[in-house]
N, C-alpha and C positions, 0 to 999 in steps of 0.2 A: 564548454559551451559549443555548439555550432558552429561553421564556419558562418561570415557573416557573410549577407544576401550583398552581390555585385549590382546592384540596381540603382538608376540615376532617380535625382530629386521628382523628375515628372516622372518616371515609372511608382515610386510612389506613390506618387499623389492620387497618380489611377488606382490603385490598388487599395488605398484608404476610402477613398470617394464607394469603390466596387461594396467595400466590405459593410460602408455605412449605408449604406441604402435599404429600403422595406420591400420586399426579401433581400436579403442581400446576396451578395455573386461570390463565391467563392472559388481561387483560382482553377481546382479540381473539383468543381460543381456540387462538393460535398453538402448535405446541407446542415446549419449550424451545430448541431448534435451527432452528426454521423464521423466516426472513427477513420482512422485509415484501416485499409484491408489489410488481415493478418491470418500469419500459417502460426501453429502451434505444436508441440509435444510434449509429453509429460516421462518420467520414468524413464530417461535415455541415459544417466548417469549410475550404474549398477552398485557402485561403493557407497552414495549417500542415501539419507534417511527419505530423499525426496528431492528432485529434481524437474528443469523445466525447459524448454526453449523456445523463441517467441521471437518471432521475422515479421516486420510490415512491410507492407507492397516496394517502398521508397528505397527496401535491402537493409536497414540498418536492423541488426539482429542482437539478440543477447543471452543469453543461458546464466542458469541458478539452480545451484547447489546447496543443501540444507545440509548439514550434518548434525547431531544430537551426541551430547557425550554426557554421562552421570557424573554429580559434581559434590561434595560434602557444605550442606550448608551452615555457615560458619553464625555462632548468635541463635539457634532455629531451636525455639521454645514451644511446647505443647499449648492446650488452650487453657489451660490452668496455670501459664507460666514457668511450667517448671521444664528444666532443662531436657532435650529431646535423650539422652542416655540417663536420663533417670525417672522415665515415665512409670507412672505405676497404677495407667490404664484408668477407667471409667464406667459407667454407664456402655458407652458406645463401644469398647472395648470388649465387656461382657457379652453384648447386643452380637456382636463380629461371633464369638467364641461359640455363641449359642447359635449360630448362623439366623437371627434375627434378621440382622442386615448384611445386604450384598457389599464384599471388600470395596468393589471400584464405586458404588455408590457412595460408600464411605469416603472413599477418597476423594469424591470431587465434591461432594458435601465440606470433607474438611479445606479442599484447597484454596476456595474465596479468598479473595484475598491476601492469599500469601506471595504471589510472586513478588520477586523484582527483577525493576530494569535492565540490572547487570546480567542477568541472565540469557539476553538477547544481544546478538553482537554480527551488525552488519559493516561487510567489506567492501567496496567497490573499488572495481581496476577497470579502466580505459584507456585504449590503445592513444597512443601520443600523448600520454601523459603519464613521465615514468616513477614520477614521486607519487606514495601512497598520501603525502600531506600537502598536495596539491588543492588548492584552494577550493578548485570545482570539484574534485572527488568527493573531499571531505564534506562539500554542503549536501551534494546528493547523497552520502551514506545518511547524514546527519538527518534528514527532511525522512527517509526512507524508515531508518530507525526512529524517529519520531512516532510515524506512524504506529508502528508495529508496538511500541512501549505502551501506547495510550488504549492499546485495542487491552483490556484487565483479563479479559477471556483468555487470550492465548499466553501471557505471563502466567495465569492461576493455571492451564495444563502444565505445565514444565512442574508443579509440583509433584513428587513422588512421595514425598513423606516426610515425618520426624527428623529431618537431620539431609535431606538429600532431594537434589532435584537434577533435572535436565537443562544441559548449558547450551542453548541452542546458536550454531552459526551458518549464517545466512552468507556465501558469498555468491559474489554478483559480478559480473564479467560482459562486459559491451565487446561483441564480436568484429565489430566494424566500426568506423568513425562516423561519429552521429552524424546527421544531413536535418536534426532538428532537437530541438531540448529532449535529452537521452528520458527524462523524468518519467513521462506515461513509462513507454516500453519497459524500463526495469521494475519499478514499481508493477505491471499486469504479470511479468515473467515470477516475480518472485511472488506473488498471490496465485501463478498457478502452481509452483513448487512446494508451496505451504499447505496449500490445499492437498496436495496430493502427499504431505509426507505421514510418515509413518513412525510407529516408535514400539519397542521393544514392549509388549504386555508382560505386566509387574505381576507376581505370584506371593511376594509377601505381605505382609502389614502395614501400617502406615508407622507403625513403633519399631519394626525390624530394619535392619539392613536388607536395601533392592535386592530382591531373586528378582528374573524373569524370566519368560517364557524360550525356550531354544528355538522355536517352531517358529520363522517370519513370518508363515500364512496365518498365522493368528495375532501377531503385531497390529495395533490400535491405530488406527490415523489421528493425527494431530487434530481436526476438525471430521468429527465425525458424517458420515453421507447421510442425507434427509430426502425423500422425497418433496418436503415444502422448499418453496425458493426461498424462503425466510428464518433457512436454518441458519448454524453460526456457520461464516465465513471470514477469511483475511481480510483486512482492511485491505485498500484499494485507495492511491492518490492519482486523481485527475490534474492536468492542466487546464485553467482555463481563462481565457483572455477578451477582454473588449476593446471593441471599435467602434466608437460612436455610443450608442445605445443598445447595439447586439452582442452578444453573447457567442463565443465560439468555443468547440471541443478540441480538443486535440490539434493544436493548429501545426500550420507545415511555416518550415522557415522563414517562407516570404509574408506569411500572416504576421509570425512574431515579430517583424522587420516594421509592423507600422501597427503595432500595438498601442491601444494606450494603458491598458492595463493588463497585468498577468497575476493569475492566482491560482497556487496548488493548495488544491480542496484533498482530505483523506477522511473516507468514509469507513463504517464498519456495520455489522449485524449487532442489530439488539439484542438478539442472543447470548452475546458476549458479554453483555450487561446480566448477571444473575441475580443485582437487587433491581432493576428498572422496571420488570412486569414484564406484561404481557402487550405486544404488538395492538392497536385498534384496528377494527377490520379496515381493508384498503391500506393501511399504512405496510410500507414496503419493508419497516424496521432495520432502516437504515438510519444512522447516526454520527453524525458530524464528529470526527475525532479530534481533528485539528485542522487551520488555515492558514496558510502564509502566503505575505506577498511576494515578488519578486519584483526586482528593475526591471521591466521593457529592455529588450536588445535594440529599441525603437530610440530610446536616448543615446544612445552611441552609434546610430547610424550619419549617414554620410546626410543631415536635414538641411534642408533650403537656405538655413538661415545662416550656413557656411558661405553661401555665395552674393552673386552680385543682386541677384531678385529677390535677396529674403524678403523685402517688402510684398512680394507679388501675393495675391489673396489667393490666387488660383495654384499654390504650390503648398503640398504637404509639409506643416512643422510638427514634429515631433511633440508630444502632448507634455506638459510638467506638472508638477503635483502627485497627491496621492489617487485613491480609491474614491468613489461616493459612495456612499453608505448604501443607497438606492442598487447602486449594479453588484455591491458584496451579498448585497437580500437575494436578489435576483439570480446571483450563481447558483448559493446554496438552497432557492427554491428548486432550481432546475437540476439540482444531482438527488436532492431527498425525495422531492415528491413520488407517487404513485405511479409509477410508470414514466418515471424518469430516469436521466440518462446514467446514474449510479446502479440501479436494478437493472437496467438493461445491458451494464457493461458483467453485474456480476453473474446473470443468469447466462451470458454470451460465454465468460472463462468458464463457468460449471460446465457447459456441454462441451468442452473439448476435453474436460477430466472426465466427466464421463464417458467419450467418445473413446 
């Protein structure tokens, strides 16, 4: 977590009051949907499959390293059930021999649906905090790898074949001590490393044991480049928090400090979805992965009601309860929609992969 914010009950107060107002005032004049300012780089770690690193203005930084390694899958039955070292081919099989059809179309034809979860396996280490089963570590791996398990797109690449797939690991490394909930930053660092990584192009069968290719300039990226902003993409988890009735993005410490509610949103491409169809026009074919809530660092603040004025009306108390059902709509209107702020963030990481 954050250090917590050293601010008296009336600095609060001001700062709740700031945020609930129509426009409201944000402490760095952000306005409710705009980001902190961010440097980026991609491809700076030469040994892994794909790599990232990702600095906001505030200096808390992070880097992410992808690695891929070919794994034997244990139980892995053809489509006719029969065990993958006793296939004895098909239709589709003949269709391959007769060069009917193209190998790797075949292969991602056969891949629907076969990933799983275990085959994705995210780490996070944070400075001052020297146990990997440190409570905050493991939620953010936990929240992070959620995301990534629920996106079926990027589980069903990791298949290679009859018997075999790619075991991908994700590790993730906060450079600095967070100065705000670490969640955005790791979460955008490691959608820019996924985006950018790459993997070995396969030369055999989907019935043989993996050949691949020697040549890395002909190695596949994991999410192939589109010219449409609506190709498949990493999923991507937002924070996002209310005040009142407004809505904020990416909030900075002292926002979170008089929250009354916080929610990490993870979005993905429809793309990734290979039985959902096709996108309607204007739809940004973005899709709700998963939502969680979180406690307010606003309940453990230093509230009014510790002191002698709790009574006063004019001093910020810290909100109780849950969500309203009305501001949960209202999040996930503002990350899905059409030129909202989920497409804006993912078209934002594209151009620095591209760049």
């Amino acid at each position: 977590m954050p250090p917590s914010t050293l601010l008296s009950p009336a600095e609060l107060s001001y700062l709740h009051t700031s945020l609930s107002l129509d426009p409201p005032i944000r402490p760095d004049a952000r306005s409710p949907t705009s980001f902190r300012p961010l440097v980026a780089e991609v491809d700076l770690l030469p040994t892994t499959n794909g790599s990232a690193r990702l600095c906001f203005a505030d200096g808390t930084e992070a880097i992410v390293g992808v690695k891929a390694e070919v794994e034997r899958t244990i139980g892995a039955t053809n489509t006719s059930g029969q065990s993958h070292s006793h296939d004895q081919g098909g239709d589709e099989d003949i269709k391959m021999h007769s060069g009917e059809v193209d190998i790797e179309q075949e292969r991602r034809q056969q891949a629907k649906g076969k990933g799983q979860d275990s085959w994705i396996e995210v780490v996070v280490d944070m400075p001052g905090f020297g146990r990997d089963d440190d409570g905050v570590v493991v939620f953010l791996a936990q929240m992070l790898q959620e995301g990534l398990v629920a996106d079926r797109g990027l589980r069903d690449r990791l298949w290679i074949g009859w018997g075999w797939h790619w075991r991908l690991y994700v590790d993730i490394l906060l450079l600095t001590a967070p100065n705000s909930y670490p969640l955005p930053l790791l979460s955008l660092t490691t959608h820019l490393a996924l985006l950018n990584t790459r993997l070995p192009a396969p030369i055999s069968r989907i019935d043989e044991d993996p050949f691949f290719n020697d040549d890395w300039d002909a190695a596949q990226p994991l999410y192939a480049s589109s010219e449409s902003d609506h190709g498949p993409r990493p999923p991507i988890t937002l924070l996002v928090i209310s005040v009142g009735d407004n809505i904020f993005f990416d909030p900075a410490r002292e926002e979170l400090a008089v929250a009354d509610a916080v929610c990490a949103a993870t979005v993905g491409t429809l793309a990734t979805y290979p039985s959902s169809g096709k996108s309607k026009e204007g739809d940004p074919g973005l899709r709700l992965l998963c939502l969680r809530t979180i406690d307010p660092p606003a309940r453990l603040a230093a509230a009014a009601s510790t002191t002698d004025a709790a009574n006063d009306p004019g001093l910020w108390k810290p909100a109780r309860g849950g969500m309203k059902r009305a501001i949960i709509g209202k999040m996930i209107k503002m990350v899905l929609e059409a030129e909202g702020v989920g497409e804006e963030v993912m078209k934002g990481l594209k151009g620095f992969s591209e760049g």
